[in-house]
VMD Tcl script that draws the C-alpha trace (Angstrom):
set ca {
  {8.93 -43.28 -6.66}
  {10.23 -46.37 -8.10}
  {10.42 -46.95 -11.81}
  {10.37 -50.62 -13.78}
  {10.26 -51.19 -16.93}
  {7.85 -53.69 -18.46}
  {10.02 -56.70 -19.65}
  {8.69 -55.55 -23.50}
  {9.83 -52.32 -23.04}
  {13.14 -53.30 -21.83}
  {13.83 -55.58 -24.73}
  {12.58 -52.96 -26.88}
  {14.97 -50.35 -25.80}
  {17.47 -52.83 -25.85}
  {16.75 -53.44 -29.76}
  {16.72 -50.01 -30.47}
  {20.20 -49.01 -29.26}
  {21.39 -52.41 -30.85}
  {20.00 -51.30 -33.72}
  {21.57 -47.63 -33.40}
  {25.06 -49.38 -32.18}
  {25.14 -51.05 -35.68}
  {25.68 -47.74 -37.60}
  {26.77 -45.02 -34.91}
  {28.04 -46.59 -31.72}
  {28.41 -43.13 -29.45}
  {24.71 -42.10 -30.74}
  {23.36 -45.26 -29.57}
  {25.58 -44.14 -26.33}
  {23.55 -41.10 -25.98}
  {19.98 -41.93 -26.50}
  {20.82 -44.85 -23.86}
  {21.92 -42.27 -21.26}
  {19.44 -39.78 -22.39}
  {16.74 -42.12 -21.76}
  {18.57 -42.84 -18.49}
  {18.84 -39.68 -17.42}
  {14.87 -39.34 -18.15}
  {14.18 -41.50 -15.94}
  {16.13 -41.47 -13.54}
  {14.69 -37.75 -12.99}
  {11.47 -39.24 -13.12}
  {12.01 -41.14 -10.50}
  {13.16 -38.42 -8.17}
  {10.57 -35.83 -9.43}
  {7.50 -37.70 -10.05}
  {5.67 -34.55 -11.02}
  {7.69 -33.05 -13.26}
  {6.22 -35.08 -15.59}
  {2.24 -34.85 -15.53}
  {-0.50 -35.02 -17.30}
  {-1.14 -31.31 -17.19}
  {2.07 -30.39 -18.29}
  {1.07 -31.14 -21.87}
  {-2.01 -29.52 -23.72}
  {-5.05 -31.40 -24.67}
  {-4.95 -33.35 -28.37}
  {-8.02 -30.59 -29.06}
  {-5.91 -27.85 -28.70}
  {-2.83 -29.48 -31.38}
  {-4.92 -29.83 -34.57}
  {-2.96 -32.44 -37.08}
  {-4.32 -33.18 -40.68}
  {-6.65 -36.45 -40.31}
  {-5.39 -39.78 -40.34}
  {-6.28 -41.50 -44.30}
  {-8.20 -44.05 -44.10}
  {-8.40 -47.26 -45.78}
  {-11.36 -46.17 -47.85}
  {-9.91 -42.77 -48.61}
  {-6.09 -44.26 -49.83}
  {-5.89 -45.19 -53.39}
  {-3.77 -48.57 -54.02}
  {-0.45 -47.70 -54.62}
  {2.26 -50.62 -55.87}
  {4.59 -52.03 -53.32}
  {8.18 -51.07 -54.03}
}
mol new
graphics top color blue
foreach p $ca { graphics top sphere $p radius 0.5 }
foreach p [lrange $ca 0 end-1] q [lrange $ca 1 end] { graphics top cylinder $p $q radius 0.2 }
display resetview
């Protein structure tokens, strides 16, 4: 399996360990070869990564979303 990533996606993850670098230069290091590393197993075990492996939404109940109608207006800071 080969893996690309969308042009967006690479300039994203290109900002975001830019924007890492900026304060912490070997963190920004290690999310880039984490995110390597990722993928690069991805590639070689397509599987490993399905669908199935994670549970449905259903079964991972999270508080609801607010809403626009149920948020009171708060001031910007």
């Amino acid at each position: 399996m080969r893996l690309v990533f969308a042009e967006p996606a690479a300039r994203d993850l290109d900002d975001i360990i830019d924007y890492i670098a900026l304060d912490n230069p070997p963190a920004a290091e290690k999310v880039y070869r984490t995110i390597v590393t990722a993928t690069d197993r991805l590639q070689d075990f397509p599987r490993s990564a399905t669908r199935d492996a994670c549970p449905p939404r259903a079964s991972c109940p999270s508080p609801p979303c607010p809403t626009s109608s149920s948020m009171k207006s708060a001031p910007m800071l």
